[in-house]
C-alpha positions as a Markdown table, in Angstrom:
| # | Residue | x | y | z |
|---|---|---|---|---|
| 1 | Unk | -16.9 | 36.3 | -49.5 |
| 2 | Unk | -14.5 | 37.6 | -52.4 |
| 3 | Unk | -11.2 | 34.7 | -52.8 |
| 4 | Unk | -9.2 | 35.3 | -55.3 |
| 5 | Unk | -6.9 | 31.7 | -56.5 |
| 6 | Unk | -3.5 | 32.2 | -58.1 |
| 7 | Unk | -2.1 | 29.6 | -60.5 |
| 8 | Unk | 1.6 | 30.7 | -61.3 |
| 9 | Unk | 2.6 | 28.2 | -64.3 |
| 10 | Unk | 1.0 | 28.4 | -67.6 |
| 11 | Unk | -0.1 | 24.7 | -68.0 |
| 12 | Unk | -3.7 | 23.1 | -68.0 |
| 13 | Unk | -2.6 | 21.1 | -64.8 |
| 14 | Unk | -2.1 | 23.8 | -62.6 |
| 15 | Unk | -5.3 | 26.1 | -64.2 |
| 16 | Unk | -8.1 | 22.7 | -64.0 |
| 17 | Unk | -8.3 | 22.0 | -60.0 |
| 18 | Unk | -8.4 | 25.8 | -59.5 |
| 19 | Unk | -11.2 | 26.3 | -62.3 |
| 20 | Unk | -13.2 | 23.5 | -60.3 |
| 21 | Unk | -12.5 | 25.5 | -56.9 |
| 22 | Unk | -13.8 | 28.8 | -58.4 |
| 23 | Unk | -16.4 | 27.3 | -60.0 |
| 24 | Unk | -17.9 | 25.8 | -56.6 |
| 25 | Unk | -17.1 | 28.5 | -54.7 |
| 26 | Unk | -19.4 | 30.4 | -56.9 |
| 27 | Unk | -21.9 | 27.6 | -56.5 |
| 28 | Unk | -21.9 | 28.5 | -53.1 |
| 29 | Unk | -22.3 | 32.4 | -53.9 |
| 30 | Unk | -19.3 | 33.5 | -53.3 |
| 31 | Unk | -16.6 | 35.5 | -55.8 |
| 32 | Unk | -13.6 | 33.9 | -57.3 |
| 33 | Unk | -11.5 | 35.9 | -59.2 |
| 34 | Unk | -8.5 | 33.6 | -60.8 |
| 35 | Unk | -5.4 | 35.2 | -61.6 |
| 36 | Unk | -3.3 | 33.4 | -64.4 |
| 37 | Unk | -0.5 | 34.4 | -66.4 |
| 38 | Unk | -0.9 | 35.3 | -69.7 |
| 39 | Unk | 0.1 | 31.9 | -71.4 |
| 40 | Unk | -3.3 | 30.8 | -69.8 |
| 41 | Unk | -5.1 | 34.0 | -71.0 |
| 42 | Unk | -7.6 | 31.9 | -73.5 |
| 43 | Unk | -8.0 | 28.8 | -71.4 |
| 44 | Unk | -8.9 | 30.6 | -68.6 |
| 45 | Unk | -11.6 | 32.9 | -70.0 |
| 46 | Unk | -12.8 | 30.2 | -71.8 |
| 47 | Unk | -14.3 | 28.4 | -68.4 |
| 48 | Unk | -16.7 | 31.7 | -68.1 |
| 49 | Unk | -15.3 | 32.6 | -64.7 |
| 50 | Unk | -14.5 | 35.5 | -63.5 |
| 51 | Unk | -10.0 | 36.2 | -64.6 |
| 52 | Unk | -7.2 | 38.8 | -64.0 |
| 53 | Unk | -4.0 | 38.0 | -65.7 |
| 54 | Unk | -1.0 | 38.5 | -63.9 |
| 55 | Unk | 2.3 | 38.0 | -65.0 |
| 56 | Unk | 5.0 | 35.5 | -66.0 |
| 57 | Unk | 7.2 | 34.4 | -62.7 |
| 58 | Unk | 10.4 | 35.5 | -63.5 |
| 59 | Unk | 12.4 | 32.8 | -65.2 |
| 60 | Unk | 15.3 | 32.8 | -62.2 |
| 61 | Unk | 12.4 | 32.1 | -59.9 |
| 62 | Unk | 11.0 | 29.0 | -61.6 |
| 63 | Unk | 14.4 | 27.5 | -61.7 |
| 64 | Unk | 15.4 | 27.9 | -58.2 |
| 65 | Unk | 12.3 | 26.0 | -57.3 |
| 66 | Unk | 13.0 | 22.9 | -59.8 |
| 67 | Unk | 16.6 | 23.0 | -58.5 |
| 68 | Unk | 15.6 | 22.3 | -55.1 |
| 69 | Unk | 13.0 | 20.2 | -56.2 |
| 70 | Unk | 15.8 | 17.8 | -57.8 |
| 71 | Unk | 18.2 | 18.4 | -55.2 |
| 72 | Unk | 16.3 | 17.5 | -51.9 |
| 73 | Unk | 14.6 | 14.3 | -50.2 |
| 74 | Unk | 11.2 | 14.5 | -51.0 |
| 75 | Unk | 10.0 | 15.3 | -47.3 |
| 76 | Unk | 12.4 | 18.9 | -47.4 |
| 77 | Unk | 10.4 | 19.7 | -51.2 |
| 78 | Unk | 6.7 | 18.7 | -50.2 |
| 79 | Unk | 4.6 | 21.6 | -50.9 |
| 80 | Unk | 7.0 | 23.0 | -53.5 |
| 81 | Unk | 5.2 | 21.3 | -56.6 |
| 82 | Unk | 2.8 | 18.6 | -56.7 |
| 83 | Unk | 3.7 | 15.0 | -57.3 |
């Protein structure tokens, strides 16, 4: 099976659980691809699997998550970062 695992933010503690996930799901035989963005670039092809960069979420994006992030009870934001 091919799965390909998309980490959208450009710090180590979004790209480490889904290096580990890669990583055993090509223990298992299967193909992970990773797509980061480029702020991850070296990071990324430093753990030897397999990576695409993408790009950058737009800016507008990013803050219109955190927004609601900050401005809801936590049970309306689960799922929108992780805490």
């Amino acid at each position: 099976m091919r799965v390909l695992l998309g980490c959208s933010l450009g710090g180590a503690g979004h790209l480490l659980p889904l290096t580990a996930a890669a990583a055993a799901l090509e223990r298992l035989g299967h193909t992970a691809i990773m797509v980061v963005p480029p702020t991850l670039r070296d990071r990324a092809a430093a753990t030897g699997l397999r990576v695409t960069i993408g790009a950058d979420p737009a800016p507008g994006v990013v803050d219109a998550v955190w927004e609601r992030v900050r401005g809801g009870p936590a049970e309306s934001v689960s799922g929108l970062i992780d805490r």
